[in-house]
C-alpha positions as CSV (number, residue, x, y, z in Angstrom):
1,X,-37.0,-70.4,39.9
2,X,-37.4,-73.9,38.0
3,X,-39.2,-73.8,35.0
4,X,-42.4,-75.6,35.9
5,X,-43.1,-72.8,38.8
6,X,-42.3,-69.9,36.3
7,X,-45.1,-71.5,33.7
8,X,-47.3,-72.0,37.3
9,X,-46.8,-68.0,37.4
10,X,-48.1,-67.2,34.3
11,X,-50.7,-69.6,34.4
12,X,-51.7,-67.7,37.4
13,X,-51.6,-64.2,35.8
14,X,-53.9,-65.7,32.8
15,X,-56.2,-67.8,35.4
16,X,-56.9,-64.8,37.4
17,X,-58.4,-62.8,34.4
18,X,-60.2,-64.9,32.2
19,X,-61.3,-68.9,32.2
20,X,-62.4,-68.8,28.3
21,X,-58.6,-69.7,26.7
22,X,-56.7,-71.6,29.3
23,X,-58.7,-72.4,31.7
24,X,-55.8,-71.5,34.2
25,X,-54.0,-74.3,33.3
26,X,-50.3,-74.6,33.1
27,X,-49.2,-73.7,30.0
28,X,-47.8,-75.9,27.9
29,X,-44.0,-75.4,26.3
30,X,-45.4,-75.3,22.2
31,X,-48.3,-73.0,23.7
32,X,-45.3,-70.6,25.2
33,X,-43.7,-70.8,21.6
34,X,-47.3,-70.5,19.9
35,X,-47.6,-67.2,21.2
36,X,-44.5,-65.8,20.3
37,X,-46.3,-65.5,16.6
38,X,-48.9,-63.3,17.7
39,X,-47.8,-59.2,18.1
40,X,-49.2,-56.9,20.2
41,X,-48.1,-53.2,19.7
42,X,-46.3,-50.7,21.3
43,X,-48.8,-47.8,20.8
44,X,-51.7,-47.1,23.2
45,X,-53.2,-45.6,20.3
46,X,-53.1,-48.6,18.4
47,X,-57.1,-50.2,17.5
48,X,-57.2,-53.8,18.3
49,X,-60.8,-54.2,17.6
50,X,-63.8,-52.5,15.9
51,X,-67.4,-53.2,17.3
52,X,-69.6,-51.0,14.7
53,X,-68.0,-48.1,14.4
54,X,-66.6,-48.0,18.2
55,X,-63.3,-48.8,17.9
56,X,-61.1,-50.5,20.7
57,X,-57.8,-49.3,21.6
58,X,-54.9,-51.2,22.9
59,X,-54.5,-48.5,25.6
60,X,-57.6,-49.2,26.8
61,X,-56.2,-52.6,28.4
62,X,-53.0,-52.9,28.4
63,X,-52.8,-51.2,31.6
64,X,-54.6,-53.8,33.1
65,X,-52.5,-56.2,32.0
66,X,-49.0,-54.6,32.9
67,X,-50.4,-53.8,36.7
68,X,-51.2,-57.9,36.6
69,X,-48.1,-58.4,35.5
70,X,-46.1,-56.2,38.4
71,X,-48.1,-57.4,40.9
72,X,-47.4,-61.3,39.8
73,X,-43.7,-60.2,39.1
74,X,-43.5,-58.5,42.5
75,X,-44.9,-61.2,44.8
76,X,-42.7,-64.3,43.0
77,X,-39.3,-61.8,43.2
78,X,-37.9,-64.2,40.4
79,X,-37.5,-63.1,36.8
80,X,-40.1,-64.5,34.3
81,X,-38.2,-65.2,30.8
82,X,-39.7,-62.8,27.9
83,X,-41.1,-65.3,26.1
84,X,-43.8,-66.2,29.1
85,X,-44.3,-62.8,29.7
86,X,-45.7,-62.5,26.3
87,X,-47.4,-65.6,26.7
88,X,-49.3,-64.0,29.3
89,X,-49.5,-60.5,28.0
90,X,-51.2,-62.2,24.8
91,X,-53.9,-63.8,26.9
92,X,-54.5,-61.9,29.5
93,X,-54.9,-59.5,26.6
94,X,-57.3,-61.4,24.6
95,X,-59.7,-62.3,27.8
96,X,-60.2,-58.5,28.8
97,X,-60.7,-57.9,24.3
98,X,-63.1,-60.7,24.3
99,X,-65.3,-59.0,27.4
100,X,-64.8,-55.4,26.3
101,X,-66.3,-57.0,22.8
102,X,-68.9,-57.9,24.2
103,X,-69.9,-55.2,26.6
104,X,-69.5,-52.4,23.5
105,X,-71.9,-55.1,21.1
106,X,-74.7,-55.4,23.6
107,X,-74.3,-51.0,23.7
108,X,-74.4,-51.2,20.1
109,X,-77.5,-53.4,20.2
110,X,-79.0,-51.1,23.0
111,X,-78.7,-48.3,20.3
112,X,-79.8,-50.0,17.6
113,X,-83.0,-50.8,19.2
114,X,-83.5,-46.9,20.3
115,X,-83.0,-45.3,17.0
116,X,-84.1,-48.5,14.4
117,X,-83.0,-47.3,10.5
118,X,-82.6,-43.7,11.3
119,X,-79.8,-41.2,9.7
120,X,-76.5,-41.0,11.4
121,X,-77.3,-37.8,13.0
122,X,-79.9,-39.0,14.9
123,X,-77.8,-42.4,15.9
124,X,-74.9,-40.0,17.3
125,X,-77.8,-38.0,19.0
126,X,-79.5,-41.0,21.2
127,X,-75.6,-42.1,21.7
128,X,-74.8,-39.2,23.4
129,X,-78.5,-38.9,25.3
130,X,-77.9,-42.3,26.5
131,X,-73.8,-42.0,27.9
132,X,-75.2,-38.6,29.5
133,X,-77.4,-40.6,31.5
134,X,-75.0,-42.9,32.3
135,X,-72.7,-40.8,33.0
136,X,-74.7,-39.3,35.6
137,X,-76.0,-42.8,37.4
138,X,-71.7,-43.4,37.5
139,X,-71.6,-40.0,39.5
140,X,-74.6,-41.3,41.6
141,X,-74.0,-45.1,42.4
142,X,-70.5,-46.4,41.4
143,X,-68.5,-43.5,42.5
144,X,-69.3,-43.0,46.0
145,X,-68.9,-46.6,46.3
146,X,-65.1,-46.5,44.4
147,X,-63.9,-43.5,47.2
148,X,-65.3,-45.8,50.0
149,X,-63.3,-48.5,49.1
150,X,-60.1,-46.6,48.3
151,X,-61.1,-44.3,51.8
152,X,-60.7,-41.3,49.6
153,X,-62.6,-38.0,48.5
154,X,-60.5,-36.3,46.6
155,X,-60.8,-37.7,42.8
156,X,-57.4,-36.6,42.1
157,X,-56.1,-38.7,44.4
158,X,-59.0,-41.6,43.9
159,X,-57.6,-41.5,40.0
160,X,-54.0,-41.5,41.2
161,X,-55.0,-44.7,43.0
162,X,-57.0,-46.4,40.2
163,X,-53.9,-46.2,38.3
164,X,-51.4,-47.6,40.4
165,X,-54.4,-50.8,39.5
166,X,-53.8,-50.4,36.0
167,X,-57.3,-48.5,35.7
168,X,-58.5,-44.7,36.3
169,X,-61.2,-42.5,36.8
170,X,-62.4,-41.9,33.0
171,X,-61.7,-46.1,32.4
172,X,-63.9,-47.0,35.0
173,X,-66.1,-44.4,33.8
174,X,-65.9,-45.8,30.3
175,X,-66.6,-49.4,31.6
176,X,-69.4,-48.3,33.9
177,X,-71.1,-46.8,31.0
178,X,-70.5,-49.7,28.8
179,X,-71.7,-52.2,31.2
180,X,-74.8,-50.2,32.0
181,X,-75.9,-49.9,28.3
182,X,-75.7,-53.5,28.1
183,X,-77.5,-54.3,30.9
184,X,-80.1,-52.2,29.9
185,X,-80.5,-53.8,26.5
186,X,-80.2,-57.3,28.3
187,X,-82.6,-56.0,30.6
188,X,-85.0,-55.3,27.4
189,X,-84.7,-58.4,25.7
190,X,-84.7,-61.2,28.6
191,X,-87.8,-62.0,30.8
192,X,-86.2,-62.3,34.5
193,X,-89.0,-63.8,35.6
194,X,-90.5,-66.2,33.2
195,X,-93.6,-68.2,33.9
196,X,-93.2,-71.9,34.5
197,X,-96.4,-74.3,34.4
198,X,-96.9,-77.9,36.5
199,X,-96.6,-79.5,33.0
200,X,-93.5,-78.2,33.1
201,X,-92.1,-79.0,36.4
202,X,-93.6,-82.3,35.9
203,X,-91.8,-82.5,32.8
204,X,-88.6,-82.0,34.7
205,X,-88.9,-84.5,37.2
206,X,-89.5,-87.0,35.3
207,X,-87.0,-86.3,32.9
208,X,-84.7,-86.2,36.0
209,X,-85.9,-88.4,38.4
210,X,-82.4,-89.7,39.1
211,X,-81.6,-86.9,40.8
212,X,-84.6,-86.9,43.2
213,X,-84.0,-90.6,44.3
214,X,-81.9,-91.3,48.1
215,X,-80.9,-93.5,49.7
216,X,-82.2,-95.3,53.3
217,X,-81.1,-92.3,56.3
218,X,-81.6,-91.7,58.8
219,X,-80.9,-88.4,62.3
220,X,-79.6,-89.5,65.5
221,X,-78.3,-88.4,68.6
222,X,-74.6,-89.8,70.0
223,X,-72.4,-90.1,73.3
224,X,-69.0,-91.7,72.9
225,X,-66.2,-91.8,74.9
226,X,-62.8,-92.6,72.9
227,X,-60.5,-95.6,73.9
228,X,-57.8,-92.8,73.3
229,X,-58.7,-91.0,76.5
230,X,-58.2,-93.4,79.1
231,X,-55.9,-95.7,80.2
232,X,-58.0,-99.0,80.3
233,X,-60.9,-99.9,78.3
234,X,-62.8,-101.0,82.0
235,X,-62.3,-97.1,82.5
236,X,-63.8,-96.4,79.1
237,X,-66.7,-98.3,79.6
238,X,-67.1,-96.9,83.2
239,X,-67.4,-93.5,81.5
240,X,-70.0,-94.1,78.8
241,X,-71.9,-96.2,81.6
242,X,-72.5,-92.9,83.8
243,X,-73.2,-91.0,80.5
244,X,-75.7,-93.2,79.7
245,X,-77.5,-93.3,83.2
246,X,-77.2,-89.6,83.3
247,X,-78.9,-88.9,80.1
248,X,-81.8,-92.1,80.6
249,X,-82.9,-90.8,84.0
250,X,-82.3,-87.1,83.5
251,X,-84.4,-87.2,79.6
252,X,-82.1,-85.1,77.6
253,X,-79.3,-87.0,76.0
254,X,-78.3,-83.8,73.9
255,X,-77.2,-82.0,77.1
256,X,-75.2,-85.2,78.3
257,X,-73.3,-85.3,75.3
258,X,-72.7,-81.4,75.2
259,X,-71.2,-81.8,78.4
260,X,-69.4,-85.2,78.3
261,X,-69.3,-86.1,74.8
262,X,-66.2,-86.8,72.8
263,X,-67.0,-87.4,69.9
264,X,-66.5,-84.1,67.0
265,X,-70.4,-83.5,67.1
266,X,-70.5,-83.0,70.8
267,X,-70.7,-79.4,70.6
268,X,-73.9,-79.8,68.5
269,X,-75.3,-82.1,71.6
270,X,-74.1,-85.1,69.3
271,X,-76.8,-84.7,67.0
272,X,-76.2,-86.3,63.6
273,X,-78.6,-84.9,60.6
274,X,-79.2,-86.5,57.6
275,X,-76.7,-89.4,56.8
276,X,-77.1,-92.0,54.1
277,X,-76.6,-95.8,54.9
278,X,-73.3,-97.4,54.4
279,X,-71.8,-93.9,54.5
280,X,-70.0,-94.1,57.8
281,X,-66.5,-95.5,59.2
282,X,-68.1,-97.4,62.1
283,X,-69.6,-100.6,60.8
284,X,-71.0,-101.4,64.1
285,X,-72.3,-97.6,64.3
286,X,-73.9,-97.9,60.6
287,X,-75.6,-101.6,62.1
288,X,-77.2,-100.3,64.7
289,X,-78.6,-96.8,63.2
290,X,-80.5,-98.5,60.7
291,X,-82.0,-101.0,62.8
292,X,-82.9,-100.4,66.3
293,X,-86.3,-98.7,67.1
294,X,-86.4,-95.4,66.9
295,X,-86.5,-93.1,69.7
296,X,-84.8,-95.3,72.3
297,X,-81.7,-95.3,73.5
298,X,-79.3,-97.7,72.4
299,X,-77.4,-100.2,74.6
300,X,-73.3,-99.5,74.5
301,X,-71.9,-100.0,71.2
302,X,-68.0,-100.8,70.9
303,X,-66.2,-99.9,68.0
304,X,-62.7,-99.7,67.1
305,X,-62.2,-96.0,68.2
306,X,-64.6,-96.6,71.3
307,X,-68.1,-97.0,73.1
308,X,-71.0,-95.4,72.0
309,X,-74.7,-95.0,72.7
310,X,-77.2,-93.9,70.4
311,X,-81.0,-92.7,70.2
312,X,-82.3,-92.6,66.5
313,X,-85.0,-89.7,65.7
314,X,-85.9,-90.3,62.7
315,X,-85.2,-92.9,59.7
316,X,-86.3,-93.1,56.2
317,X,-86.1,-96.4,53.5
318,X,-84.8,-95.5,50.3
319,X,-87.1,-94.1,47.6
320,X,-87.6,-91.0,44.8
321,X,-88.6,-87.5,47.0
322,X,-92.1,-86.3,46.1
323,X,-92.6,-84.1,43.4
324,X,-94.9,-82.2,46.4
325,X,-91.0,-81.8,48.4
326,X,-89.1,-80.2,45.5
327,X,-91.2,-78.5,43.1
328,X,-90.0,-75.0,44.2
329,X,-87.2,-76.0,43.4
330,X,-87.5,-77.3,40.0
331,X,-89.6,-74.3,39.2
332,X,-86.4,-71.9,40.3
333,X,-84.2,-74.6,37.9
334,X,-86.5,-73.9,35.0
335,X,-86.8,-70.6,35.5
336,X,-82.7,-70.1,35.6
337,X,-82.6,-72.8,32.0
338,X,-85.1,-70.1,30.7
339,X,-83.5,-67.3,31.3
340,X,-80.2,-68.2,30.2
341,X,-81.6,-69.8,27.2
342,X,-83.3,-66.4,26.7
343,X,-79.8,-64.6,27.2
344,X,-78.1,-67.3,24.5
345,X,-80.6,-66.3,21.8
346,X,-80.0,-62.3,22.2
347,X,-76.5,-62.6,22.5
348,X,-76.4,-64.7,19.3
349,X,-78.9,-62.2,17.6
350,X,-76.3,-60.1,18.7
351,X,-73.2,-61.5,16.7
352,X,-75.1,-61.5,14.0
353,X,-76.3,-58.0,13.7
354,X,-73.0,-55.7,15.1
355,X,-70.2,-56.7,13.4
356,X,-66.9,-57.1,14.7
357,X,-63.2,-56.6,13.4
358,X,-60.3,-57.8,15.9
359,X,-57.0,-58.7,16.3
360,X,-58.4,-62.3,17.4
361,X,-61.1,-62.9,15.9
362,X,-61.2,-66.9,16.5
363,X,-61.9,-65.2,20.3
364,X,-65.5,-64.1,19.1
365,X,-67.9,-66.3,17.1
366,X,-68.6,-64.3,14.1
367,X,-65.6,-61.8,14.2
368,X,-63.8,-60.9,11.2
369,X,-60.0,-60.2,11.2
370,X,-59.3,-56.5,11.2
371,X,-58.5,-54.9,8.3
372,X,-55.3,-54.6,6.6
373,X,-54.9,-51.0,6.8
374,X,-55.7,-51.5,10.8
375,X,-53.4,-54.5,11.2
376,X,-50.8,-53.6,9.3
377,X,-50.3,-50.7,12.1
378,X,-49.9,-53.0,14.7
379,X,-47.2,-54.7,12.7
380,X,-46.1,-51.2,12.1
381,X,-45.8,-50.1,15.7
382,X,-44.0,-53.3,17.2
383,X,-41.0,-53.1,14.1
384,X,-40.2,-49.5,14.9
């Protein structure tokens, strides 16, 4: 394989996981080499990050990773060189750390907020309250829906299954609870449905007018016959002729052009919905649309590709939409801005209060590098 489809590999294998350090973009030759400086290690055992006191294991990912891997490896049949498979075990690697991070911070905070400044005791007690119940909605909600997509019932087998992923019973367990801790504290500290005034809408659209202006446009109904499909253009013109008569004298034009039609929104009954001015192919088309009066049929209009007739329903001139015609939507727009502002400020509350210790720490605003005595065992476990 040349070498600019195996880096298209691996940017595949990093793309697929995480958007947040490559943006699934081939990687570059001196970001290959980069990476070679950056170990991962050998044992499962081995603590890549600390968030609180809940520590984060290198087994607890890598899995992941090498099932991406296979998979990729498997459906290229070429052999990546070593050096790009570390590129891509590094990242892939540091885009599950980075969300693990941040699922066991917002359980932290969840916990934080359930037990305040008590003792230890009664922290490890509301921690183990709180994963029972957990626990128990995982049994309820995500595992019947993990053996109907596997079409299993046995969990012996449903684990065997899981792990052939790079995942397994007790890992999805583990996430499930994770992810449903956080959610709960999210769910504490953000307003889903925040109140948004006039003043503010108002605010909005004039702050944004732009987007509320269009242009002149106009809906119309078409027949066309294409020079294409004849052998003379008297014979074209013959057959738009008859269309025409047809659809004058019989009063539904939609039905003629359903039937007899040849242009691509025949099957629609050649009805044309909102189109700007200026924006079609057909000169002599865009002419006519935007000035003949409306609701008549049009006389035969010839155009390069072939003879038309059209009856325009509606038409409006340029101008700014009503803030009456798209305040609904502005209110849902403001509402969404709140809330994610409202998520921004609790997840950087967040950094602040749980601290974090991780093998890359430049991967989470406000991490510190782990500790020696933790990293010097990674360094340990890849010399052995």
């Amino acid at each position: 394989m040349p070498p600019r489809l195996k880096l298209l590999c691996i940017s595949a294998l990093v793309g697929l996981v995480t958007q947040a350090h490559l943006h699934a973009q081939v990687p570059t030759r001196a970001q290959v080499d980069d990476s070679l400086s950056l170990q991962l290690p050998d044992d499962p055992a081995a603590i890549i990050a600390v968030v609180s006191r809940s520590p984060i294991l290198y087994g607890d990912l890598s899995p992941k990773v090498d099932a991406r891997i296979q998979e990729v490896l498997a459906n290229t049949n070429e052999k990546i060189p070593e050096d790009q498979l570390h590129f891509a075990r590094v990242n892939l690697i540091r885009g599950l750390l980075s969300q693990a991070i941040q699922n066991k911070m917002m359980r932290e905070s969840f916990l934080i907020d359930q037990v305040g400044t008590q003792a230890a005791e009664k922290r490890d007690e509301a921690d183990a309250k709180l994963t029972s119940k957990a626990r128990q909605m995982f049994f309820e909600s995500e595992l019947p829906e993990l053996k109907k997509q596997y079409k299993v019932e046995d969990l012996t087998e449903l684990d065997s299954l899981l792990r052939k992923k790079g995942s397994s019973l007790a890992a999805r367990q583990r996430d499930f609870i994770d992810a449903m801790l956080g959610h709960l504290y999210i769910r504490s500290k953000v307003d889903r449905e925040p109140k948004v005034s006039i003043a503010e809408i108002t605010e909005y659209y004039q702050a944004n007018q732009s987007q509320y202006e269009r242009p002149t446009r106009a809906r119309w109904e078409q027949m066309s016959v294409l020079f294409a499909n004849f052998d003379t253009p008297e014979a074209a013109h013959k057959a738009i002729w008859e269309m025409g008569r047809e659809a004058y004298f019989g009063g539904n034009m939609q039905a003629v052009a359903k039937e007899k039609s040849q242009e691509p929104f025949a099957s629609q009954g050649g009805l044309h919905e909102w189109t700007a001015q200026g924006s079609l192919a057909s000169d002599q088309l865009d002419q006519q649309i935007f000035s003949i009066p409306l609701n008549a049929m049009s006389d035969i209009v010839e155009d390069d590709s072939g003879y038309h007739i059209i009856r325009v329903l509606e038409r409006e001139q340029a101008g700014i939409t009503p803030l009456s015609e798209v305040q609904d939507e502005i209110r849902a727009k403001v509402r969404q801005d709140k809330i994610a502002a409202s998520q921004k400020k609790v997840m950087d509350e967040m950094m602040v209060r749980i601290p974090v210790w991780s093998l890359f720490p430049k991967d989470t605003p406000g991490a510190k590098p782990l500790p020696i005595s933790i990293a010097g065992r990674i360094t340990a476990t890849k010399n052995r």
